[in-house]
N, C-alpha and C positions, 0 to 999 in steps of 0.2 A: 403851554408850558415853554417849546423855545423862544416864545416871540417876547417871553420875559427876559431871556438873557440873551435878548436881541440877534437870534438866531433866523432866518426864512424859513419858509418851508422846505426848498429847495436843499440849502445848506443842511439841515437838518437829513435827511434821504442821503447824501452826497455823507456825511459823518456816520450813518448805520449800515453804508454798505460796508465804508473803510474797515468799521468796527468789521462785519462780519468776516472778510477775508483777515484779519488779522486775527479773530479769535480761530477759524479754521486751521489758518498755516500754524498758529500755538499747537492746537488739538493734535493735525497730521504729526508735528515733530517729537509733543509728546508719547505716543501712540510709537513712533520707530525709536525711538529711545529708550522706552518700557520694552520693544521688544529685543533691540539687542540686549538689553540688561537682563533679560530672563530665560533667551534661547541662546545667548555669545554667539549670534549671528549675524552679519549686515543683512539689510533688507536686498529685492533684488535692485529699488532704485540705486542705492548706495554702490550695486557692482555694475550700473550700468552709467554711472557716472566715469568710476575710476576706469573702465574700459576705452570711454570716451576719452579720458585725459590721458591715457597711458599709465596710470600707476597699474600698482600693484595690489591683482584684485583678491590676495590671500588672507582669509581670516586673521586678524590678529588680536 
């Protein structure tokens, strides 16, 4: 099937992992998206980001 649209085997493997971590990082953002939409709470990466940066880690 790739080697009709002049793909390797290689390349091919190297394009299904891309795919996978790109469908995961989709998934995880969906996933804390849905939850602040549902709880109006950050997750705790979200306060341990701004901790890091110095904002301001109060709900909003």
């Amino acid at each position: 099937m790739w080697e009709e649209l002049g793909i390797s085997g290689g390349t091919a493997i190297i394009i299904l992992i891309a795919l996978y971590f790109i469908v995961k990082w989709a998934v995880k953002n969906g996933v804390k998206e849905a939850y602040k939409d549902i709880t109006g709470k950050k997750t705790a990466e979200d306060t341990e980001i701004e901790m890091a940066l110095g904002l301001d880690t109060k709900d909003k």
